[in-house]
C-alpha positions as CSV (number, residue, x, y, z in Angstrom):
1,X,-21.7,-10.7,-3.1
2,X,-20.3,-13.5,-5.4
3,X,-16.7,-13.8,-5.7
4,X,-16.3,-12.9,-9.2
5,X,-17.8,-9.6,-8.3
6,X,-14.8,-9.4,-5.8
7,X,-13.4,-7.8,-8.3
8,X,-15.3,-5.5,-10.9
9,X,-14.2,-2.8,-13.3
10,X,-15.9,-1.1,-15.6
11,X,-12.5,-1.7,-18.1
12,X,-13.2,-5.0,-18.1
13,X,-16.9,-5.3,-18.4
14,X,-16.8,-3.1,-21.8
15,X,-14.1,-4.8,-23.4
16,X,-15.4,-8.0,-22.4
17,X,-18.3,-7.3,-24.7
18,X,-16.7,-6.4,-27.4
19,X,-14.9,-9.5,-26.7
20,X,-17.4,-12.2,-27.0
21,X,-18.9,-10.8,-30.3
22,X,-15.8,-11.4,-32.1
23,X,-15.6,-14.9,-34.1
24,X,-12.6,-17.6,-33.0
25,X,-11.5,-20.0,-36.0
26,X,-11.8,-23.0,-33.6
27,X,-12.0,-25.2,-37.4
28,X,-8.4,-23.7,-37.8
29,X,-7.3,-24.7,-34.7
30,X,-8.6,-28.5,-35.0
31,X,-7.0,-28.2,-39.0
32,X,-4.0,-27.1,-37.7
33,X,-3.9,-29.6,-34.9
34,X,-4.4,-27.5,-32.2
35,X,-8.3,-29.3,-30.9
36,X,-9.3,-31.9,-30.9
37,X,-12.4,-32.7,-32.5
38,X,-14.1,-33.8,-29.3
39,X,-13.2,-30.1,-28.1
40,X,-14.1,-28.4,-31.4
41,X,-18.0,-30.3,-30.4
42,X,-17.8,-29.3,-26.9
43,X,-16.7,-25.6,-27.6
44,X,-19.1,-24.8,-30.9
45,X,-22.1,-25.9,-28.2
46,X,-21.1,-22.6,-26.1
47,X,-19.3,-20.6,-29.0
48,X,-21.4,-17.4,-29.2
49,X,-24.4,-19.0,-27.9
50,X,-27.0,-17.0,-25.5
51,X,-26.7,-17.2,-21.3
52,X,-29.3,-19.0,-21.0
53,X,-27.9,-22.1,-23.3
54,X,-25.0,-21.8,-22.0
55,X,-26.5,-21.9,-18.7
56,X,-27.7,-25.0,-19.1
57,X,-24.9,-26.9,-20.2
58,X,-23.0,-25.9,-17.8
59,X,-25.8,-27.1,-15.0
60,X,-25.1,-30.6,-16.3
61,X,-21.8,-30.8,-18.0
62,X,-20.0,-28.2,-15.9
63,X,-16.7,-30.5,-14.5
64,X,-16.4,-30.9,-18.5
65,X,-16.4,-26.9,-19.6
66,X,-14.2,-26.5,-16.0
67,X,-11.7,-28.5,-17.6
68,X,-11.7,-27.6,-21.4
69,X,-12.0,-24.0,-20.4
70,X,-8.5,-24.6,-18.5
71,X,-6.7,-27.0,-21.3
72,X,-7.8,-24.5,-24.1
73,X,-6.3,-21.9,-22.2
74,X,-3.1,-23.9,-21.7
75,X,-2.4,-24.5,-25.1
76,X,-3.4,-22.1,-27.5
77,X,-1.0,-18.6,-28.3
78,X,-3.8,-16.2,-29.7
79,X,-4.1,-13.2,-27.8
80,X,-7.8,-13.1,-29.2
81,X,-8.6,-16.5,-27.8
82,X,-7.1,-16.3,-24.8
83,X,-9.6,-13.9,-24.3
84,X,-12.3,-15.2,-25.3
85,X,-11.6,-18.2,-22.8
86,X,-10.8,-16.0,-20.0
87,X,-14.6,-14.5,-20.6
88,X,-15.8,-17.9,-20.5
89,X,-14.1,-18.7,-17.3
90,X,-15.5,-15.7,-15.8
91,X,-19.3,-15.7,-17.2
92,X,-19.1,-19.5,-15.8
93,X,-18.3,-18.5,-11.9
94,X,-20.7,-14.9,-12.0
95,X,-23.6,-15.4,-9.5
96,X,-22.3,-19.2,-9.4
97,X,-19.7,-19.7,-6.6
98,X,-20.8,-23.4,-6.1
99,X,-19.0,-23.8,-9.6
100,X,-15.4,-22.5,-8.5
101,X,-14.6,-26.0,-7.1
102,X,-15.1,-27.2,-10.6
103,X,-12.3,-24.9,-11.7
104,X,-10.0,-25.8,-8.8
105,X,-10.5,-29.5,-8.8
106,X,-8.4,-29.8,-12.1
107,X,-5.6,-30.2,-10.4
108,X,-7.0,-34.0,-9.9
109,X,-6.6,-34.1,-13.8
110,X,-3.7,-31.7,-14.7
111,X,-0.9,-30.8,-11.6
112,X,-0.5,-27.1,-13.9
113,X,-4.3,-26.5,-13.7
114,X,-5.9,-24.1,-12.5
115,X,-3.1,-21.9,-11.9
116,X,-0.5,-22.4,-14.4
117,X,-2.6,-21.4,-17.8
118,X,-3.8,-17.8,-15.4
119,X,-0.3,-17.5,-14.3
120,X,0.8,-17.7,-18.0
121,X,-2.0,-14.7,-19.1
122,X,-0.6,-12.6,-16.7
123,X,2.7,-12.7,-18.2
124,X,1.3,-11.6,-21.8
125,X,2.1,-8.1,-22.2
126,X,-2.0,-7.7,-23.2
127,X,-4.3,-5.2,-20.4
128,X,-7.2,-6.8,-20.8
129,X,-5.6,-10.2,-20.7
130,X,-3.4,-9.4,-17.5
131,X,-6.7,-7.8,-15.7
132,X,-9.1,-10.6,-16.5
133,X,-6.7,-13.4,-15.4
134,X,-5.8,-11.1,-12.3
135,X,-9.6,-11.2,-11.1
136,X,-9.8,-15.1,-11.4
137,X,-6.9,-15.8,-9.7
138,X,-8.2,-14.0,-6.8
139,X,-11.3,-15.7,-7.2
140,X,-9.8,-19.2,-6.8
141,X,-7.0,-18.1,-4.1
142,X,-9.5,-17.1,-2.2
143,X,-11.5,-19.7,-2.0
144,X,-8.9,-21.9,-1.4
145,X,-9.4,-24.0,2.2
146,X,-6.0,-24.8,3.1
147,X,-2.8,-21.9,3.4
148,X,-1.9,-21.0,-0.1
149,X,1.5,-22.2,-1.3
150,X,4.5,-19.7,-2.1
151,X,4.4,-20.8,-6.0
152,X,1.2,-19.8,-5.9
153,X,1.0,-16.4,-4.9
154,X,4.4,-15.0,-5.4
155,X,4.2,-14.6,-9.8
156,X,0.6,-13.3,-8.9
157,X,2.1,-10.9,-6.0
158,X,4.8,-9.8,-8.5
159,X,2.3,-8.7,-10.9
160,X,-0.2,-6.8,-8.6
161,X,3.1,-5.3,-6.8
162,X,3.8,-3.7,-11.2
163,X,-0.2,-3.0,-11.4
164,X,-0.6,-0.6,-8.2
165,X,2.9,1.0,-9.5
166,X,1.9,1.6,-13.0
167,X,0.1,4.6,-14.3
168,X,-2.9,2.7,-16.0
169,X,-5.8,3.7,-13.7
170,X,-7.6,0.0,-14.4
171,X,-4.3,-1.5,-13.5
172,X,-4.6,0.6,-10.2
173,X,-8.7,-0.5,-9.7
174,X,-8.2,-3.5,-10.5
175,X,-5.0,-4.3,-8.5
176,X,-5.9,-2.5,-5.6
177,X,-9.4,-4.9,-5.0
178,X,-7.2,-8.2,-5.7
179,X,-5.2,-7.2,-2.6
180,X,-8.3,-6.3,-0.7
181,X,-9.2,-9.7,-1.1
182,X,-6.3,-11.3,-0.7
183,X,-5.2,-9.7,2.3
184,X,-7.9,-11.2,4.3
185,X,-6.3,-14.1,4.5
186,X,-3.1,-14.1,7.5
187,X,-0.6,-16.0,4.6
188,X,-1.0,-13.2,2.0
189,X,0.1,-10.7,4.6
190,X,3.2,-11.7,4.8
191,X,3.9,-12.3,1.7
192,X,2.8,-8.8,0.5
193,X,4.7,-7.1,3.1
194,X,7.9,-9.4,2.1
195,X,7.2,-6.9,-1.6
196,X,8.3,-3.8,-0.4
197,X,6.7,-2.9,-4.4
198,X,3.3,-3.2,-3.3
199,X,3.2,-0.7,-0.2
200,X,5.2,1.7,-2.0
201,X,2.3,1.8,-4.8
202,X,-0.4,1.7,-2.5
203,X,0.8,4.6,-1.0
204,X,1.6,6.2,-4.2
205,X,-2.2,6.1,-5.0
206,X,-2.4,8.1,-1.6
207,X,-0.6,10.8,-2.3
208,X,-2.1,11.6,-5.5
209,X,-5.4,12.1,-3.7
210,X,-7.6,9.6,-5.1
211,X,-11.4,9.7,-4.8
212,X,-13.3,8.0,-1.5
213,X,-13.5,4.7,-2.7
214,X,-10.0,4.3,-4.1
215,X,-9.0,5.8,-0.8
216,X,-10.9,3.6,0.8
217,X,-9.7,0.4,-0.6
218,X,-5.9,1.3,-0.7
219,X,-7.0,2.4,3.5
220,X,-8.4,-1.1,3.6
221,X,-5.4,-2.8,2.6
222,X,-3.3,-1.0,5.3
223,X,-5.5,-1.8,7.9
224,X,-5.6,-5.8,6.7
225,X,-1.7,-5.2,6.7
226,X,-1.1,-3.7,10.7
227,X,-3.1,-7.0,11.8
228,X,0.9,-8.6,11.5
229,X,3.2,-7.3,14.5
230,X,5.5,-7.2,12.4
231,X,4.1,-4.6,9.8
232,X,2.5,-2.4,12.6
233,X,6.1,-2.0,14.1
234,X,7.5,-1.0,10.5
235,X,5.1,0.5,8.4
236,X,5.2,4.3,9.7
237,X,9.3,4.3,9.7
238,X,9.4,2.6,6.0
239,X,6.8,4.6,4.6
240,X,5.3,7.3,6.7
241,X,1.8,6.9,6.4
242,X,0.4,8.5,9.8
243,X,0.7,12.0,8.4
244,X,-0.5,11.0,5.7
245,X,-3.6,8.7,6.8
246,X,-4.0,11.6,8.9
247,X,-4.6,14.4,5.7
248,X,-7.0,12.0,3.9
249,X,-9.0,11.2,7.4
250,X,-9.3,15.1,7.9
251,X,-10.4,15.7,3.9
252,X,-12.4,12.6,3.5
253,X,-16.5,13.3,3.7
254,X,-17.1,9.7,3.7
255,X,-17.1,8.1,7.1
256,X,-16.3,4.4,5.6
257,X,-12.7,6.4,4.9
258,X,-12.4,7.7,8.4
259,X,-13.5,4.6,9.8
260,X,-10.8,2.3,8.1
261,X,-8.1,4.7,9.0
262,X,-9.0,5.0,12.5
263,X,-8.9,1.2,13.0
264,X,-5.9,1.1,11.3
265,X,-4.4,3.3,14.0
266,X,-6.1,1.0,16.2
267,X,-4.2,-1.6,15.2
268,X,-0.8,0.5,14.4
269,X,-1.2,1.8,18.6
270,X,-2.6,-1.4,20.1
271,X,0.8,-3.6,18.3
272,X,3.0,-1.5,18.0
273,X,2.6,1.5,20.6
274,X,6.3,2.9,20.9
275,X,6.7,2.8,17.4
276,X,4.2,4.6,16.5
277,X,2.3,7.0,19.1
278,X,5.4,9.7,18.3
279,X,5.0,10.2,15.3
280,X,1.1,10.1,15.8
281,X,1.7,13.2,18.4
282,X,3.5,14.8,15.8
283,X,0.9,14.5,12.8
284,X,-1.6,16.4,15.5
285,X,-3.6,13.1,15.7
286,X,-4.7,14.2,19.4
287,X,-6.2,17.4,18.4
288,X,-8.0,15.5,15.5
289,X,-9.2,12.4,17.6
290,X,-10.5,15.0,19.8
291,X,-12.6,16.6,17.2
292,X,-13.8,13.0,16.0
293,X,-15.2,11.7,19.3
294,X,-17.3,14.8,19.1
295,X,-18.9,14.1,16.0
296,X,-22.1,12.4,15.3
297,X,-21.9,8.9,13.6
298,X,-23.6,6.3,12.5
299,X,-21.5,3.0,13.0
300,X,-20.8,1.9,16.2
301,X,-17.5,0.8,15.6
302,X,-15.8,3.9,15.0
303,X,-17.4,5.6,18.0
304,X,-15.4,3.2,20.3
305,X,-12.1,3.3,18.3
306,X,-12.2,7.0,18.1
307,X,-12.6,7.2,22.2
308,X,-9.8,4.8,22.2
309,X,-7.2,6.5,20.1
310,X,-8.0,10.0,22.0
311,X,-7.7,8.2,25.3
312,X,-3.8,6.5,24.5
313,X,-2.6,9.7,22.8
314,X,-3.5,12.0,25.6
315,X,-2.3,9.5,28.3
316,X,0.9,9.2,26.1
317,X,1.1,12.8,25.9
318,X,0.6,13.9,29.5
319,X,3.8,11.5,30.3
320,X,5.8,13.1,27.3
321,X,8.6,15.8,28.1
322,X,9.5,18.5,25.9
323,X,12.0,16.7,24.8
324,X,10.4,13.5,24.1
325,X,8.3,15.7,22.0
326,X,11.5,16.7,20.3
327,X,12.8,12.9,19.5
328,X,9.8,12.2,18.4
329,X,9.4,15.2,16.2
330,X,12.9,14.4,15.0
331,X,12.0,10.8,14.5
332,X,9.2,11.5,12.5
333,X,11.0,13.1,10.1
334,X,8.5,16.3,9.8
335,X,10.1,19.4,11.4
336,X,8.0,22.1,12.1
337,X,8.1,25.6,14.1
338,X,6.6,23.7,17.5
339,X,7.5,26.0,20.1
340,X,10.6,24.2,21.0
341,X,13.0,24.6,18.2
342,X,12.7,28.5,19.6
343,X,13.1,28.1,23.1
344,X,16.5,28.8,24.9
345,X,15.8,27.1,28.2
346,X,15.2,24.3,25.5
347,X,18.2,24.4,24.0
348,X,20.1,25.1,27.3
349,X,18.8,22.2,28.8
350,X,18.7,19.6,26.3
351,X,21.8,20.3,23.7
352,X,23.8,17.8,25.3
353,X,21.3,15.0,25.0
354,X,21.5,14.7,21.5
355,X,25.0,13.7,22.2
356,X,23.7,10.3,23.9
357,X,23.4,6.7,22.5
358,X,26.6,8.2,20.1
359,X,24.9,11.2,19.0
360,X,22.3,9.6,17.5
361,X,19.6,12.0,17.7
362,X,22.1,14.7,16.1
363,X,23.0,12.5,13.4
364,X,19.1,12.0,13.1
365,X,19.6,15.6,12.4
366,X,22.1,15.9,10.2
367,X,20.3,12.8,7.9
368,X,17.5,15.2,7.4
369,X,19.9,18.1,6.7
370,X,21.3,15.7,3.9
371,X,17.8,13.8,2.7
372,X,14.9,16.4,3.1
373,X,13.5,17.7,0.0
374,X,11.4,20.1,2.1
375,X,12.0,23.5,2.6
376,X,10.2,23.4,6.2
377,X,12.0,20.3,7.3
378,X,15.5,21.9,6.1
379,X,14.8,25.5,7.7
380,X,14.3,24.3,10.9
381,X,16.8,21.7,10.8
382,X,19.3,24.3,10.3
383,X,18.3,26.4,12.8
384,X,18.5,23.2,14.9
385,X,22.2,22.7,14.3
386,X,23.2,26.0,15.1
387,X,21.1,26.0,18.2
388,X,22.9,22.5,19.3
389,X,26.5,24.4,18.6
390,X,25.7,27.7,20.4
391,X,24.8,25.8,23.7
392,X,27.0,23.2,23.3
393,X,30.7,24.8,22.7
394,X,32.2,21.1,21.7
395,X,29.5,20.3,19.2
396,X,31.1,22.2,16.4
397,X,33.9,19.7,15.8
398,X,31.5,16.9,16.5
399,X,29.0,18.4,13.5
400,X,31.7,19.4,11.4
401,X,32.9,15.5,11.1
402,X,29.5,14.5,11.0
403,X,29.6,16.1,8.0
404,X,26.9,18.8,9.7
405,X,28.6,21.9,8.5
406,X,29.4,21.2,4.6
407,X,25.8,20.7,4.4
408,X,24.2,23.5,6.3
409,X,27.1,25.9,4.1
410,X,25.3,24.2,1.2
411,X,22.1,25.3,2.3
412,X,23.0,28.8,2.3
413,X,23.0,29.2,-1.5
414,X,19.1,27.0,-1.1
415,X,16.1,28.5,-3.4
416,X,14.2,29.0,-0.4
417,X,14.8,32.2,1.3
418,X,14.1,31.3,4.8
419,X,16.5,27.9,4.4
420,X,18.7,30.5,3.1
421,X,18.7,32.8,6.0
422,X,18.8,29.5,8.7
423,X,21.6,28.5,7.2
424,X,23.3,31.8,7.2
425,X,22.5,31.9,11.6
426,X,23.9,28.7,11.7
427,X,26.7,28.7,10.0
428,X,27.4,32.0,12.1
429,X,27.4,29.8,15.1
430,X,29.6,26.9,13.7
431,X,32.3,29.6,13.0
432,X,32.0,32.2,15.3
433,X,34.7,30.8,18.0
434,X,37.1,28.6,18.1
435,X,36.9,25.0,18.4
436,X,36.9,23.1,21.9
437,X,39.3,20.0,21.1
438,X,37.0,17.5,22.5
């Protein structure tokens, strides 16, 4: 694969045709001042000309076209043009990686070049202009040999953190495949992550259920991303992609999709294991692995991570007690009816531990109460709180300040009837006796 082809999009290959048939007025721009006459010769020999000509100027005058490519771009305005040159950029590196040095080594000539006249097309407010400049910068970031500088990346970051956030589907494609690329390398990793804009559109493009390769590639991106300590320790609590990874693993019907997420849970359990086997145990990942390491496959790889997920979640969950299986329910965020929530010897034996590391797991409780949009998370919640006060006599105050009881009276008026009715049996149990000073 050539690095051009890094990137591909059908966008861009269509209006890229339509592109080179229209005519520049490169005689205006030397009349008005804006080429010189020695470009004006060097331009009208590739203007409009077939591949194959152009092919073979390029063979033995291609530092020359690197370079005029990169000044024209600099200094002319025209949408049109700029183009027109960005197409001429990009026809000169397809099937021709050898050439991409001839692009980079400008900076011998020009400090700005290559990057400042790319930089500059990103910032027009054109689609085609933004996209096409987009796909050369990776090109040339990519195949840079030493760590790429801050100034560098971070306009380019900025603009692919707006693309996977915007509603344009080329803007998504075309986005999503620059950070594929990019991510490969341990620098950009950081310096995505340091964009809290780019995660949150990747997994935007999640949640609208994309097709397998878009799911793919947004997958791929999070796995490059858990390769960093750092991001494997934060990503699930910032933006909750187990469960989800784990929906899209259990639709998906192409195995490169289960195979990317399963090594990113890899990753996510092998750097990060408190942090994330919880909420793993709660999104029914052991249940799923299970069924996994049954199936028949036909890469290797994903045979061995499979078996390796299945074995840490079942060794984490043999060690787990029911209520480690209730923090980490609670941690997760997704409340459901697991056979806890309903059990009195539970409630007997546990209501005083949310008390501990001041009350943190009941003011866990009370932040879903306040932040869920969920009618699920909110029913059982409820219930939750009144479950807490009925076993633990003193609790009532301790909700109350917490702010705990305002909200759960809120909840009785809720559109959903069984929020509605949890509320009522919990507000029941806040005011049914009075208060224990504590």
């Amino acid at each position: 694969m050539t690095s051009v082809s890094l990137v591909s999009n059908a966008y861009l290959d269509e209006n890229s045709n339509k592109i080179r048939a229209k005519p520049v007025p490169w005689e205006g721009y030397q009349r008005a001042g804006l080429v010189t006459s020695d470009e004006l010769t060097l331009i009208k020999k590739v203007d409009r000309q077939t591949k194959a000509k152009i092919e073979n100027l390029l063979l033995s005058e291609g530092q020359t076209y690197a370079l005029l490519y990169l000044r024209l771009l600099k200094k002319l305005q025209r949408v049109d043009t700029m183009q027109y040159i960005l197409i001429l950029i990009a026809d000169a590196l397809a099937d021709h990686d050898e050439r991409i040095p001839l692009f980079t080594r400008a900076v011998e000539n020009d400090p700005e070049l290559p990057y400042g006249p790319l930089l500059k097309a990103l910032d027009m407010q054109d689609e085609f202009m933004q996209l096409k400049a987009a796909q050369i910068l990776t090109v040339f970031l990519c195949s840079e040999p030493r760590p790429l500088q801050p100034q560098q990346l971070q306009p380019f970051l900025n603009t692919l953190s707006s693309m996977v956030q915007s509603s344009s589907a080329a803007k998504h494609d075309v986005g999503v495949q620059c950070l594929e690329a990019l991510l490969a390398r341990p620098e950009c990793r950081q310096a995505v992550w340091a964009i809290p804009g780019i995660a949150v559109g990747l997994v935007e493009i999640l949640k609208h259920k994309p097709g397998p390769q878009m799911s793919y590639q947004v997958a791929f991106c999070l796995w490059l991303l858990t390769f960093e300590q750092n991001v494997a320790e934060e990503i699930n609590k910032k933006f909750d992609i187990i469960p989800l990874l784990v929906d899209i693993a259990q639709a998906a019907v192409k195995e490169k999709v289960i195979r990317v997420i399963v090594a990113t849970f890899r990753n996510l359990v092998t750097k990060a294991p408190s942090a994330n086997l919880p909420a793993m145990l709660v999104a029914k990942l052991l249940p799923f692995s299970k069924n996994l390491c049954s199936r028949k496959w036909t890469d290797e790889d994903i045979v061995e991570d499979v078996q390796f997920l299945r074995d840490e979640l079942n060794a984490n969950f043999q060690s787990l007690t029911t209520y480690d299986e209730y923090t980490s329910e609670l941690q997760s965020g997704h409340l459901s009816w697991t056979p806890v929530h309903e059990s009195d010897d539970f409630w007997k034996e546990n209501a005083t531990k949310l008390n501990d590391k001041d009350y943190e797991q009941l003011k866990q409780l009370i932040k879903l109460l306040n932040e869920s949009r969920d009618a699920l998370v909110l029913a059982v919640a409820a219930h939750d709180v009144g479950q807490y006060v009925k076993h633990y006599e003193r609790g009532k105050k301790i909700v109350t300040d917490l702010g705990g009881k305002t909200k759960v009276m809120e909840l009785m008026t809720h559109q959903d009837s069984d929020v509605r009715y949890r509320a009522l049996l919990s507000v029941q149990q806040l005011v049914s006796q009075p208060w224990i000073a504590v």
